[in-house]
C-alpha positions as CSV (number, residue, x, y, z in Angstrom):
1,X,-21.4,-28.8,1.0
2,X,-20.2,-25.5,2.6
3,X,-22.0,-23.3,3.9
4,X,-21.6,-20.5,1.1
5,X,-22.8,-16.3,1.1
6,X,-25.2,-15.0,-1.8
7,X,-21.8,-13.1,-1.8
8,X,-19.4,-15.3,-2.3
9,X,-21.4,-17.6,-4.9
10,X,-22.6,-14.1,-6.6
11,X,-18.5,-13.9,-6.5
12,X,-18.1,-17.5,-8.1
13,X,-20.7,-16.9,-10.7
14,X,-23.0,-19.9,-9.2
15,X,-26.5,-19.5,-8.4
16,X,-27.9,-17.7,-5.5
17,X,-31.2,-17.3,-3.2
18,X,-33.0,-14.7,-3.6
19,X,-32.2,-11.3,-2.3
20,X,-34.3,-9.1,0.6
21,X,-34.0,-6.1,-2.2
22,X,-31.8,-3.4,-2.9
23,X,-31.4,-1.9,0.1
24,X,-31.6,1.9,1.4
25,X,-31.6,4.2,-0.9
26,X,-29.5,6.6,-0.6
27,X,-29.7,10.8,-1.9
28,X,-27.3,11.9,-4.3
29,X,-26.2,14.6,-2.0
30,X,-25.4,11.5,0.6
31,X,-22.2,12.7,2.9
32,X,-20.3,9.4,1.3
33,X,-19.8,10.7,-1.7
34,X,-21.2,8.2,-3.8
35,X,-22.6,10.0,-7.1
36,X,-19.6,12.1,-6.7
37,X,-17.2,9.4,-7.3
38,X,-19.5,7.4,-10.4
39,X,-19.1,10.4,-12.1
40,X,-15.5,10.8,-11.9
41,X,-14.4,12.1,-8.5
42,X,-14.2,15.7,-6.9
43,X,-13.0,18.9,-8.4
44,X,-9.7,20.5,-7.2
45,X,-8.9,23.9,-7.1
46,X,-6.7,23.0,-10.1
47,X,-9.6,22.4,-12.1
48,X,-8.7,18.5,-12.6
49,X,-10.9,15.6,-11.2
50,X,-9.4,13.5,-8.9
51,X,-10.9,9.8,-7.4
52,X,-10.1,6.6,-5.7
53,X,-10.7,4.9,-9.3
54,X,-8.2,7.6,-11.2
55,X,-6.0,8.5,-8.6
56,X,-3.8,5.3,-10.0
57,X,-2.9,7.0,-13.0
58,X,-0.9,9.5,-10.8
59,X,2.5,7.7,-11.0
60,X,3.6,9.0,-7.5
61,X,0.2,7.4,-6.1
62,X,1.0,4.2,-8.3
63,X,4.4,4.1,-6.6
64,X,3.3,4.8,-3.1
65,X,0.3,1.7,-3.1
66,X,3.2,-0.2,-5.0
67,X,5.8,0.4,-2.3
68,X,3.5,-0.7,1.0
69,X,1.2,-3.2,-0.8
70,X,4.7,-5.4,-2.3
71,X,6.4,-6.2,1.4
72,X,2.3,-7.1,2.7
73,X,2.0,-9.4,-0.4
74,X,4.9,-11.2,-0.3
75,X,5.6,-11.7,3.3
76,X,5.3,-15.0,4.6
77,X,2.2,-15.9,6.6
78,X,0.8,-18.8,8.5
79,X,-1.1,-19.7,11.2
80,X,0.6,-20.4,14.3
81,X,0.2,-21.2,18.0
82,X,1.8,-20.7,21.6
83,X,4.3,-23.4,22.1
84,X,4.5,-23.5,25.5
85,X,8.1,-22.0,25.8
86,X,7.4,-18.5,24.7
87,X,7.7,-19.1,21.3
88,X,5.4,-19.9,18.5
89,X,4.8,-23.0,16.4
90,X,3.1,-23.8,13.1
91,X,-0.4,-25.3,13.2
92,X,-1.0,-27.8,9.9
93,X,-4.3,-29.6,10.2
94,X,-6.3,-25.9,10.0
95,X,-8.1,-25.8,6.4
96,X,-6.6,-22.5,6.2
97,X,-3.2,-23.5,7.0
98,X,-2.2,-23.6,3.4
99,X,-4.8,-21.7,1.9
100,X,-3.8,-18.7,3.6
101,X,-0.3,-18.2,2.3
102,X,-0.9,-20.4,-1.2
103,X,-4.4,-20.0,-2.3
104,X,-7.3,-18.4,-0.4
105,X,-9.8,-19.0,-3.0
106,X,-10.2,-20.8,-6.2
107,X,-9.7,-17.9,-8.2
108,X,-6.6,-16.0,-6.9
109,X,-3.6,-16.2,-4.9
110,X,-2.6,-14.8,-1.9
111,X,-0.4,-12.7,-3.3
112,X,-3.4,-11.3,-5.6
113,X,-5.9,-11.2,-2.6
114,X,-3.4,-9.1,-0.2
115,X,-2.1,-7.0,-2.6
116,X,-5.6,-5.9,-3.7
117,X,-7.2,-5.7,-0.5
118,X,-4.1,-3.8,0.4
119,X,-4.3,-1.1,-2.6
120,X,-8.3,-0.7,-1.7
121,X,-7.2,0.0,2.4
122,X,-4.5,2.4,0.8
123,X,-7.0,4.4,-1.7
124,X,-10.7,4.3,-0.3
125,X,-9.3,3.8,2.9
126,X,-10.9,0.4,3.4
127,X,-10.3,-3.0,2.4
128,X,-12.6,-5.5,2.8
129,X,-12.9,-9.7,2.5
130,X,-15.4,-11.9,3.3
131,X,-14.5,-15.2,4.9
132,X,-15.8,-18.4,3.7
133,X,-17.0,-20.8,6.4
134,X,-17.9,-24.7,6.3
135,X,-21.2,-26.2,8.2
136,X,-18.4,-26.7,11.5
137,X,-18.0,-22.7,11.4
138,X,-14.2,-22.7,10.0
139,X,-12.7,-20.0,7.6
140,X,-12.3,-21.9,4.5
141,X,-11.8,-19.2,1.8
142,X,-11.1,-15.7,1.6
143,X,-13.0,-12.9,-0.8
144,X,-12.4,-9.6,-2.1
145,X,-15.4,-7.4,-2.1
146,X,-15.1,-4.0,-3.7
147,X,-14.8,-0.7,-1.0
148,X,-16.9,1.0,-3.2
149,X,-19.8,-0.9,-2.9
150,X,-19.0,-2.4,0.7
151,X,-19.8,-0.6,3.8
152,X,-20.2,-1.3,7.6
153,X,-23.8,-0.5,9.1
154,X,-24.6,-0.5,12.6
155,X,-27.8,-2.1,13.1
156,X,-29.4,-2.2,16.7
157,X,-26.3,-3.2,18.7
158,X,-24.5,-5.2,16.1
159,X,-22.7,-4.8,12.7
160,X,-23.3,-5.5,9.3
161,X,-21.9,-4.9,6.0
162,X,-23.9,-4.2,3.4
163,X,-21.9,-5.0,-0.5
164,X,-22.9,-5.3,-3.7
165,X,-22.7,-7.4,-6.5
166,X,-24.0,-7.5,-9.9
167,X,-26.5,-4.4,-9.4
168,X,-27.7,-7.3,-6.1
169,X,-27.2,-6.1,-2.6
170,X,-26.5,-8.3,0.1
171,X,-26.0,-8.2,4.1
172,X,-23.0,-9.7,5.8
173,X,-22.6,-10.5,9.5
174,X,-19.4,-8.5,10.6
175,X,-17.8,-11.6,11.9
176,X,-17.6,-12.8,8.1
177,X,-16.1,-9.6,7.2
178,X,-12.5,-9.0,7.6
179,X,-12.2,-5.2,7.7
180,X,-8.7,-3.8,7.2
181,X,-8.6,0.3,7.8
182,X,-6.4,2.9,8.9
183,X,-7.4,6.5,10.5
184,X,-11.0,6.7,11.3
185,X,-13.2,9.4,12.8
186,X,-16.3,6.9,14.4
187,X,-13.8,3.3,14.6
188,X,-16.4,1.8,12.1
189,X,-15.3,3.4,8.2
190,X,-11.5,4.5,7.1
191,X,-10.7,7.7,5.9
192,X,-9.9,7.8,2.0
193,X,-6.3,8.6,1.9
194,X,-7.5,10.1,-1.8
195,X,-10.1,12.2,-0.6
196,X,-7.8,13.6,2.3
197,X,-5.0,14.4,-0.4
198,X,-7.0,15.5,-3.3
199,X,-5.9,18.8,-3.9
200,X,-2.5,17.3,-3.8
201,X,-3.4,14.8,-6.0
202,X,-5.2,17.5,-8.3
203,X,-2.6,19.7,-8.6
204,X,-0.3,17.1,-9.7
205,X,-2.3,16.3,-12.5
206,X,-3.0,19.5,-13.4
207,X,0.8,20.0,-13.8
208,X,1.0,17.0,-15.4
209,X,-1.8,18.1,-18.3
210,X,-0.1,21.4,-18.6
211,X,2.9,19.8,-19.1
212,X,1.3,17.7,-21.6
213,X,0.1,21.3,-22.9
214,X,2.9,22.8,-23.6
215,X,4.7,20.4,-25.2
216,X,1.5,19.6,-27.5
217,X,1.8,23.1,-29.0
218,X,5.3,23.5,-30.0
219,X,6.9,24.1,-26.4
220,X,5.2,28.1,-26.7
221,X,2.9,29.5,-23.8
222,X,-0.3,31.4,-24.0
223,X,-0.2,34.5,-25.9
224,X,-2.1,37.0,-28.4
225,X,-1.0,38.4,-32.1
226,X,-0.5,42.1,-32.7
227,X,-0.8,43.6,-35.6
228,X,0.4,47.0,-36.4
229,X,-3.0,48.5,-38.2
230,X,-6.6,47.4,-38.7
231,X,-6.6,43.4,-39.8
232,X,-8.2,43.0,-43.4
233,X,-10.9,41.0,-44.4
234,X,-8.3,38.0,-45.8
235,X,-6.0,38.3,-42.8
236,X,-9.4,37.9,-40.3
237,X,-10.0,35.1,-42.4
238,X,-6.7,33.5,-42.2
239,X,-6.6,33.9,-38.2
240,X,-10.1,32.6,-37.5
241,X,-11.4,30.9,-40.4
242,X,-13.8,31.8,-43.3
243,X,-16.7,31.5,-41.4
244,X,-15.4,33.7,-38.4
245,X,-14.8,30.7,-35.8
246,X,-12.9,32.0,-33.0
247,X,-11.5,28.5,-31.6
248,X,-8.8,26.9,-34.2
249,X,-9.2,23.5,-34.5
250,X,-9.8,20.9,-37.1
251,X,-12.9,22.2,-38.4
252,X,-10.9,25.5,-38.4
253,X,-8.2,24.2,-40.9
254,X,-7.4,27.9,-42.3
255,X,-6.2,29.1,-38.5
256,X,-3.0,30.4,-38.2
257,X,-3.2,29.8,-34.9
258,X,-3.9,25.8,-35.6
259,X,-1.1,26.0,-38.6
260,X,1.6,27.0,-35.9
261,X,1.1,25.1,-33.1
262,X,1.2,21.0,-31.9
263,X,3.6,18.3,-32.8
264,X,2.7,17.9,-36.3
265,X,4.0,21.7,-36.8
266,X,6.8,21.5,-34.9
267,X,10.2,23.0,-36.3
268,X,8.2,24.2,-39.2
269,X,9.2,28.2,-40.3
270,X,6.1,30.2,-38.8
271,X,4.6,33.1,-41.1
272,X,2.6,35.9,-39.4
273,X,0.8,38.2,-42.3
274,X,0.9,41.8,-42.3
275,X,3.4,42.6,-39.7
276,X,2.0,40.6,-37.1
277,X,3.5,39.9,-33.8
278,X,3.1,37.3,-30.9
279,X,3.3,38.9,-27.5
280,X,3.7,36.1,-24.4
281,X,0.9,36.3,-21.5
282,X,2.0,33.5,-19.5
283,X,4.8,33.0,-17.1
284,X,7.1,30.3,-18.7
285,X,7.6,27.3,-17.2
286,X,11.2,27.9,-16.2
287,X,10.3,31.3,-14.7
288,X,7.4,29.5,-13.0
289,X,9.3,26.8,-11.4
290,X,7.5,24.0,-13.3
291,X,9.9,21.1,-12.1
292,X,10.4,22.5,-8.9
293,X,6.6,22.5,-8.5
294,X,6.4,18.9,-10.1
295,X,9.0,17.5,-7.7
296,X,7.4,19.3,-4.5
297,X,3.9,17.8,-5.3
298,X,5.7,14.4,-5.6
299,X,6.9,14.8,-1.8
300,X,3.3,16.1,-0.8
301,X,1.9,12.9,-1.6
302,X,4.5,10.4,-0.4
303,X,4.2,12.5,2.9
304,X,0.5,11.8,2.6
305,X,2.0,7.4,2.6
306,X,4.6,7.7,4.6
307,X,7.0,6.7,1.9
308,X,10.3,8.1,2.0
309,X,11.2,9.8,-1.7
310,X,14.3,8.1,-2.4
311,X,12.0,4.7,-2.6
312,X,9.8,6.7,-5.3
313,X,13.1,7.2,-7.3
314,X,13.1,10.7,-6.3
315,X,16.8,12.0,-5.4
316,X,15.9,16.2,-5.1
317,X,15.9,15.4,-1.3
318,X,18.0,13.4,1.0
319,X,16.8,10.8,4.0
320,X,17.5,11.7,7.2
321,X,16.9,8.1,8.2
322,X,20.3,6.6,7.9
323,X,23.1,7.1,5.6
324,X,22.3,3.6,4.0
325,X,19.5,2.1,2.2
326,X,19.3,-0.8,5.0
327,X,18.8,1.5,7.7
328,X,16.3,3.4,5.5
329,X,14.6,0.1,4.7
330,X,14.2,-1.3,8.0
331,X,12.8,2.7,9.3
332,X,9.9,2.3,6.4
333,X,9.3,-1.1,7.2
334,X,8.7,-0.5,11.2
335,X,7.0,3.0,10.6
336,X,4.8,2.8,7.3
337,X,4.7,-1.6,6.5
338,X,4.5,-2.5,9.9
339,X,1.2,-0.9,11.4
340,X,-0.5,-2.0,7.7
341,X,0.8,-6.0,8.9
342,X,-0.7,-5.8,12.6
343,X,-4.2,-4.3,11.5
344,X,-4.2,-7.1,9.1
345,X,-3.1,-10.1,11.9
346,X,-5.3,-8.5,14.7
347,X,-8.8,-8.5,12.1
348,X,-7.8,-11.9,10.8
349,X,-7.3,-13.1,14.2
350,X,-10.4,-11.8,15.5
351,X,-12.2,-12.4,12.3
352,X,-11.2,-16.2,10.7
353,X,-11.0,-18.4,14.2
354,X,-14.1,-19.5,15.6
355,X,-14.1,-19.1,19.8
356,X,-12.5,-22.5,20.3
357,X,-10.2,-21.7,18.2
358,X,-8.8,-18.5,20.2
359,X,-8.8,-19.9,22.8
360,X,-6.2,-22.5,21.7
361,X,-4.3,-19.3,21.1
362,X,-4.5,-19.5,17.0
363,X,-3.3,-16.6,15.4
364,X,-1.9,-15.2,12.2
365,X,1.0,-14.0,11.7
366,X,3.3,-12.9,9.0
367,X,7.2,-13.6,9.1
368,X,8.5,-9.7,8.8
369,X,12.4,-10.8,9.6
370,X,13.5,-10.9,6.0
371,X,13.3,-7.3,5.8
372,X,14.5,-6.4,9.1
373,X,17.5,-8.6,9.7
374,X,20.4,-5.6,9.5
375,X,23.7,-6.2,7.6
376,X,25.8,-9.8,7.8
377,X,28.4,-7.9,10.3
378,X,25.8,-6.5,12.5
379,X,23.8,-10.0,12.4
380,X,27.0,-12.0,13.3
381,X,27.9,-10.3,16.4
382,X,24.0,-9.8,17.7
383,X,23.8,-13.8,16.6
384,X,26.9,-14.4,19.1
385,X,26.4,-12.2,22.1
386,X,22.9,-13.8,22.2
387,X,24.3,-17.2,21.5
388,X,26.7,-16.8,24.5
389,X,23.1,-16.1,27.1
390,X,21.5,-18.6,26.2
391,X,20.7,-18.6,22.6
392,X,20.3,-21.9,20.7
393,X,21.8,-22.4,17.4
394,X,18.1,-23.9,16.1
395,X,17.3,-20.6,17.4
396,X,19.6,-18.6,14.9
397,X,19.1,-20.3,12.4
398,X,15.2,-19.8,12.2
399,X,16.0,-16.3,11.9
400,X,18.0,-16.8,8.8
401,X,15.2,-19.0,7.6
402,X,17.6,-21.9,7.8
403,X,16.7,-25.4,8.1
404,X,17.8,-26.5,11.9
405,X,20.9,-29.0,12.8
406,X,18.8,-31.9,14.8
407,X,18.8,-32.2,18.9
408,X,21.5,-31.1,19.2
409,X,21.3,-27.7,18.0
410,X,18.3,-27.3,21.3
411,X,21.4,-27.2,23.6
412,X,22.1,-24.0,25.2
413,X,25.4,-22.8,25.8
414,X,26.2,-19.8,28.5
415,X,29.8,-18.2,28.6
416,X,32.5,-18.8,31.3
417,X,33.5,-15.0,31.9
418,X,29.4,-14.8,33.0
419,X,29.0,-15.6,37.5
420,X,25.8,-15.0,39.6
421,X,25.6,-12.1,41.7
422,X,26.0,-14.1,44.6
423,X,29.3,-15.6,43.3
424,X,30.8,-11.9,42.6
425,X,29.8,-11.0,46.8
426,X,31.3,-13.9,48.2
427,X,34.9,-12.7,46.1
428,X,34.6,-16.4,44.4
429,X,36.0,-16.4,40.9
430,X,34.0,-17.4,37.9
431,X,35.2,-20.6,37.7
432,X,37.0,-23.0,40.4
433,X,40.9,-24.1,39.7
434,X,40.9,-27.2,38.8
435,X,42.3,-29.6,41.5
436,X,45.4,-31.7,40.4
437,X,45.3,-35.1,40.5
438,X,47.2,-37.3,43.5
439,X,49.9,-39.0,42.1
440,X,50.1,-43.0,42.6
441,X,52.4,-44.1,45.1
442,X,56.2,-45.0,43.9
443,X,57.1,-48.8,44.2
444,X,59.1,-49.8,46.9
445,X,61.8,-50.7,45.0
């Protein structure tokens, strides 16, 4: 039987030892936030909350997690090993050799398990899984554990990670916890990408509910009614209701106010009684530079992932990273995909081998080429100057992710217009003339 965490069978719903407690408490004024973030998140300046949990129901921040956390999830990945020739070659008999790019644990797929891991690292600024071991010490199965509830402790002059499950809190050894993070002020905890862009975030929404706003009640801003003389009893009536209620509402169903605005109103002829007028106290949103505003906070947070805008369907700016998508694609995946992919090989690495097994040089590492290769034309002619140095067609063909041609596709080939340097001093040319052959001696006859 392997040798399973409180964790990971708290996880699998099966039962568990008992636990040491509940662990530290923990103020509700504590610097992480914690209370904050159950109740909702932190206020903006825009007067909207804004959290790790709701932060997702930004679209922008939807498309942004979408856009790195798709390429990390569907890359290839599998653990590999020097091959002796300065290359790298699968490695089969490891119990995570197919677990790790199939299934890492009973439950989900490695597609699920990256691409949530990944979506935690990119909003709380940590993602974290805990690696299942059997009684020999070898990664068996990988587990999500939430970054809300998961945090790295330093205790003495090691690590641990403190998670919880099921109102339960249990203490992991840092070696069974892979840790994938970003920026970082102590090397230990990630910095929340949502807490650093909040009022980004905030404003955004707040645009967003005005937005909502405005349309709601009939597409007119803010404003107060003037009337020409002193209001009567009725009219008072009429604009706040019978019993005096200043907000209109549905209790207030005698409201002018509530009879001429939202949907249900709209394009309905509006009466104001006894000479009334409306006067407009609100900029309106074309004079404010509502979409203008909408679009800029769109850029603000893509800046904040490194995403360019035209990837987030955004076309108000251009790239300056190529005039075509594929150079654009290959610049995001080598500046925003590509650190995301070596934090994640370097903690698995570290993390999932046991000692013997790094030093057989085990690794993990995910197949990026798909979505680097450049276009067929530029790929052909790198594919045959490399050929003609030394290149072997097995070897092109791997990075097409094509099947090889046998033994005789390890053969390398040079070209003839290539000498030594020593060849080119001594005025020899590249190649020697061939020497005719002696003709046979003519019969005597």
């Amino acid at each position: 039987m392997g040798r399973f965490s409180n964790a990971v069978k708290a996880f699998a719903g099966l039962p568990v030892e008992a636990s040491n407690g509940y662990g530290p408490s923990s103020s509700v004024g504590s610097n992480d936030g914690w209370f904050v973030k159950m109740i909702g998140g932190g206020s903006t300046k825009a007067g909207t909350f804004v959290s790790e949990s709701n932060a997702l129901y930004s679209p922008t921040v939807f498309a942004c997690v979408n856009r790195i956390a798709n390429p990390i999830a569907n890359f290839p990945v599998a653990i590999v090993q020097p091959d002796g020739k300065g290359g790298w070659t699968r490695v089969d008999e490891h119990p995570m050799s197919q677990r790790l790019g199939l299934r890492p644990n009973d439950f989900m797929s490695s597609r699920t398990l990256r691409k949530t891991t990944q979506g935690h690292a990119l909003l709380w600024g940590n993602g974290y899984q805990e690696i299942e071991r059997n009684m020999r010490g070898e990664a068996v199965g990988l587990w999500p554990l939430l970054p809300d509830r998961t945090r790295p402790h330093r205790d003495g002059d090691k690590l641990v990670f403190r998670t919880t499950i099921d109102g339960t809190t249990y203490q992991l050894d840092q070696d069974n916890v892979a840790h994938i993070m970003d920026l970082s002020h102590d090397g230990y905890i990630g910095l929340s990408q949502v807490a650093l862009a909040r009022e980004a975030m905030g404003m955004a929404k707040a645009l967003e509910t005005f937005g909502s706003k405005f349309f709601a009640n009939d597409m007119k801003s803010g404003g107060f009614l003037m009337h020409p003389g002193k209001l009567g009893v009725k009219g008072r009536e009429n604009v706040r209701g019978p019993a005096g209620e200043q907000k209109a509402g549905p209790e207030n169903p005698a409201s002018v106010v509530e009879k001429q605005g939202g949907l249900d109103n709209a394009h309905r002829v509006k009466v104001l009684e006894e000479g009334m007028k409306f006067i407009s106290t609100t900029i309106p949103p074309e004079d404010g530079q509502f979409l203008s505003t909408r679009e800029f906070q769109i850029a603000e947070i893509a800046r904040m992932y490194d995403v360019p805008l035209v990837l987030l369907q955004s076309h108000e700016k251009s790239t300056s990273w190529g005039s075509g998508i594929e150079q654009l694609m290959i610049g995001f995946i080598m500046q925003t995909v590509a650190p995301w992919v070596q934090a994640t090989e370097q903690e698995l690495t570290w993390k999932m081998f046991t000692e013997e097994e790094r030093a057989r040089g085990l690794k993990v590492k995910f197949n990026m080429n798909a979505l680097l290769r450049g276009d067929m034309e530029a790929r052909s002619a790198f594919y045959k100057t490399m050929f003609e140095l030394g290149m072997t067609i097995n070897q092109i063909l791997a990075y097409e992710d094509m099947n090889g041609i046998g033994p005789d596709g390890d053969i390398n080939f040079v070209s003839n217009n290539v000498q030594t340097l020593e060849r080119a001093k001594n005025g020899k040319p590249a190649t020697e003339p061939a020497t005719a052959p002696t003709p046979p001696p003519a019969d005597e006859d």
